[in-house]
C-alpha positions in Angstrom: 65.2 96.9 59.1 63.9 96.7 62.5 61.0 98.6 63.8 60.9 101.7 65.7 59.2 99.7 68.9 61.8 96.7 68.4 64.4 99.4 68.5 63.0 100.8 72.1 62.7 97.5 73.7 66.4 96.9 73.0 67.2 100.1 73.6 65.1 99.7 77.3 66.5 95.8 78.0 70.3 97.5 77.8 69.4 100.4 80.0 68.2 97.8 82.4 71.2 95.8 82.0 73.4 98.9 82.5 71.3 99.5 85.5 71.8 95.7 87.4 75.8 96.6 86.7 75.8 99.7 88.2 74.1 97.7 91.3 76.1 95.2 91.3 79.3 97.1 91.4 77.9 99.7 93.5 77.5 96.7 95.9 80.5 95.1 95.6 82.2 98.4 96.4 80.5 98.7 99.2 81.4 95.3 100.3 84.1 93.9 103.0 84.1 90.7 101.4 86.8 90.9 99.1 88.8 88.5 100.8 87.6 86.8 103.8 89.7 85.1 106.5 89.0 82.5 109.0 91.5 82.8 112.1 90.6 79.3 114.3 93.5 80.2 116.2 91.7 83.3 117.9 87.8 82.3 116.7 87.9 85.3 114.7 86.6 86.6 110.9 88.8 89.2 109.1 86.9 90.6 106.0 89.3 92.8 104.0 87.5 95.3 101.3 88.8 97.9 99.1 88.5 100.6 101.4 87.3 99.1 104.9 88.1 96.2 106.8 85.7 94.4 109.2 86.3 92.2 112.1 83.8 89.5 113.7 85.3 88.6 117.0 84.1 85.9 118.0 82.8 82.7 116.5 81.5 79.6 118.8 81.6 75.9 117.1 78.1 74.8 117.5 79.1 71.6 115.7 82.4 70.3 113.9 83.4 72.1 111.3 79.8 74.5 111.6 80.2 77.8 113.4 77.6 79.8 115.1 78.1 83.5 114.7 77.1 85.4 117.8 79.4 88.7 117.5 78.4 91.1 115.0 80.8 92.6 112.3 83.1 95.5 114.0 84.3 97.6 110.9 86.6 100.4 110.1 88.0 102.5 107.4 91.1 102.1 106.2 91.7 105.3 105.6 91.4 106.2 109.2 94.4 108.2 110.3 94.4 106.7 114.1 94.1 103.2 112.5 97.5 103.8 110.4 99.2 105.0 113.7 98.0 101.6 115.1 99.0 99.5 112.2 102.7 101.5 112.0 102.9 100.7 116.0 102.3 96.8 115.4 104.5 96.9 112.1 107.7 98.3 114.3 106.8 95.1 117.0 106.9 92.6 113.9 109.8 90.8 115.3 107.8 89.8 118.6 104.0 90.2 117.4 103.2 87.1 114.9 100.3 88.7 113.5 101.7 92.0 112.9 102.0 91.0 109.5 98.5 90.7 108.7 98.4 94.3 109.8 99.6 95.1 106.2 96.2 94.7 104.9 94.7 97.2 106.9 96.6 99.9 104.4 95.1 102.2 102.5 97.5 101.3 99.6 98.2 103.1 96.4 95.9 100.4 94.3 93.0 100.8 96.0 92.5 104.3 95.6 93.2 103.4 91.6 90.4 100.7 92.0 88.1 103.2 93.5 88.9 105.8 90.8 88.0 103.2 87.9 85.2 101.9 89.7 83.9 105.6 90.0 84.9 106.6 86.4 83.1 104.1 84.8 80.1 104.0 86.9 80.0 107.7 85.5 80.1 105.9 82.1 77.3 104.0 82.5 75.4 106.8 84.2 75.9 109.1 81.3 75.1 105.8 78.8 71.7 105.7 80.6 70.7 109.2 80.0 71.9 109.7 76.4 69.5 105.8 76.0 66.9 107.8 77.4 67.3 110.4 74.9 68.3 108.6 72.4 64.6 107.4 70.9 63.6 111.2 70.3 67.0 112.4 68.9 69.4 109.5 67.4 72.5 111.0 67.6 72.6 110.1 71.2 72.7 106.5 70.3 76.0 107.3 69.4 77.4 108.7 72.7 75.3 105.6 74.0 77.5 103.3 72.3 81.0 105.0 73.2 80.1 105.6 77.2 78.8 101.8 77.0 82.1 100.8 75.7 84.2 102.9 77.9 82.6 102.2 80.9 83.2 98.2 80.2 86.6 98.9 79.7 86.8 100.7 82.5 85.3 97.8 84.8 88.0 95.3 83.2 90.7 96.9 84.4 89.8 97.3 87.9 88.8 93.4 87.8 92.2 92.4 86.5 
């Protein structure tokens, strides 16, 4: 049987565990970087994120194949209404604008508010798995609770990475 301090520092190396997810999906949220594009045509860097989209305009070659970056990252939301009245103006003009198709990732589609829910929901999880670890040294039964908001909160995360 393990002892009672054996027992805490688990208990304390999971909470920090929980703790550096959290961060690291907070951040990744937060990110634009979800799928980066390199335009050479235009010298330009598209970052597309779950729920913003950024745009560095423009990129000098300081050397082949090496890029010096002298613009700084122009973002905007994509929930934005007067960006969607944009985006539908460029999407009527496909047939003569080349890039109007990259205009569809610019949307504020259907999936990415179900990402953002799951990545919420189980960032709930793991909040309420750190509080009921807290707890859970002066009154077991929270080890429990523990246990299922760990697990829910993991399965949670998997299926917004699928």
């Amino acid at each position: 049987m393990p002892t009672s301090l054996a027992k805490k520092a688990i208990l304390a190396l999971s909470i920090v565990l929980v703790l550096v997810g959290m961060g690291l999906t907070i951040s990744g949220a937060f990110s634009p970087a979800w799928q980066v594009v390199d335009i050479r045509e235009f010298r330009a860097e598209h970052q597309h994120g779950l729920w913003w989209d950024c745009i560095r305009a423009e990129k000098h070659v300081v050397a082949v194949g090496d890029f010096y970056d002298e613009a700084p990252l122009h973002c905007m939301y994509k929930f934005d209404n007067s960006a969607e009245l944009v985006i539908e103006n460029t999407l009527n003009n496909i047939d003569e604008d080349g890039a109007a198709g990259e205009s569809e990732h610019h949307r504020f589609w259907a999936w990415h508010k179900a990402i953002l829910f799951f990545i919420i929901f189980s960032e709930m999880l793991a909040f309420l798995a750190i509080c009921t670890g807290i707890c859970a040294p002066c009154f077991p039964p929270t080890a429990f609770i523990f246990a299922i908001s760990l697990f829910g909160a993991s399965k949670f995360k998997k299926l917004y990475k699928n």
